[in-house]
C-alpha distance (Angstrom), angle and dihedral (degrees) to the residues before:
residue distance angle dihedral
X1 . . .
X2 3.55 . .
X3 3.82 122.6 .
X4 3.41 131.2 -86.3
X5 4.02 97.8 -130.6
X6 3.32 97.0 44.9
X7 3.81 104.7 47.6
X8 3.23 127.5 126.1
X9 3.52 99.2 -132.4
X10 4.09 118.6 102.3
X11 3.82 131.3 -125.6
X12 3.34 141.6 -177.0
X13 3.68 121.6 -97.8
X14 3.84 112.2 -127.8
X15 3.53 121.0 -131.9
X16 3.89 89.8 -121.4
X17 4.02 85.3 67.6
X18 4.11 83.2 56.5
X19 4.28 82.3 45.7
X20 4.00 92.3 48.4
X21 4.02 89.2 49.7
X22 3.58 89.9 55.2
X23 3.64 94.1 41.4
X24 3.53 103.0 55.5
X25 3.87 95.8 31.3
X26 4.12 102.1 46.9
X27 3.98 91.4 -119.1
X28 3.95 124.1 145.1
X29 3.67 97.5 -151.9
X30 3.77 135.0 11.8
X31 3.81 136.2 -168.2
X32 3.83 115.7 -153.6
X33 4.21 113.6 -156.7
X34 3.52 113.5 -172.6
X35 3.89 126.4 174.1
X36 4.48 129.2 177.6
X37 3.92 78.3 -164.6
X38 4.03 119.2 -126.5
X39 4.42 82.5 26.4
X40 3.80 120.0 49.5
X41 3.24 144.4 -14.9
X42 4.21 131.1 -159.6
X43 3.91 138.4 -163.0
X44 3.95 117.1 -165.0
X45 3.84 114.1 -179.9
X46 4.28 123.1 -168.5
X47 3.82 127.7 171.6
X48 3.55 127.8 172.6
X49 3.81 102.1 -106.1
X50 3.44 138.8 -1.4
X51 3.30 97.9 -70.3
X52 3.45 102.7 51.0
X53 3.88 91.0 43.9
X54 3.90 89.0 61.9
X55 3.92 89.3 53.7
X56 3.96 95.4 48.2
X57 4.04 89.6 44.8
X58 4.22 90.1 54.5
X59 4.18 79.0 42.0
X60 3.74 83.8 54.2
X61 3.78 100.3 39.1
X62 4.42 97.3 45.3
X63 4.47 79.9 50.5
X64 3.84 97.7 48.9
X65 3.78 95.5 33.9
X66 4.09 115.0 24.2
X67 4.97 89.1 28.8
X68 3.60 95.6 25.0
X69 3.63 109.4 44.7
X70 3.71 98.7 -133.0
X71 3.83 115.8 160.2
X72 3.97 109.7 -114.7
X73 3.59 119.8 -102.7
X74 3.65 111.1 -118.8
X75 4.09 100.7 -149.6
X76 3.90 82.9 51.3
X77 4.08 92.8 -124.6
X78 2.98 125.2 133.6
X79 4.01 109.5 -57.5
């Protein structure tokens, strides 16, 4: 059975991974990008309050959208 940590299979990264980050490191806002290159790639944002959670989320959005290449989402969630 192969191991957990280094399968190849993809997950998202929770928002409490963003929290730890900031946690342990003394950082208002953070902006997770993860890629398994040629398959997926994933953007989790966290800030400390409100504030700082709309900041990391535009972070988020101008790396997946304006770096990354995704397509926009159209409802304006969060795809």
């Amino acid at each position: 059975m192969e191991d957990d940590a280094v399968s190849s299979k993809t997950v998202d990264i929770p928002i409490s991974a963003g929290k730890l980050i900031a946690d342990t490191y003394g950082y208002d806002q953070v902006v997770i990008v993860a890629r398994k290159v040629g398959e997926r790639e994933h953007v989790t944002t966290y800030g400390v309050d409100k504030a700082h959670c709309d900041v990391a989320a535009r972070m988020g959005h101008f790396f997946k959208h304006k770096l990354m290449g995704w397509p926009e989402n159209p409802k304006g969630d969060a795809g």
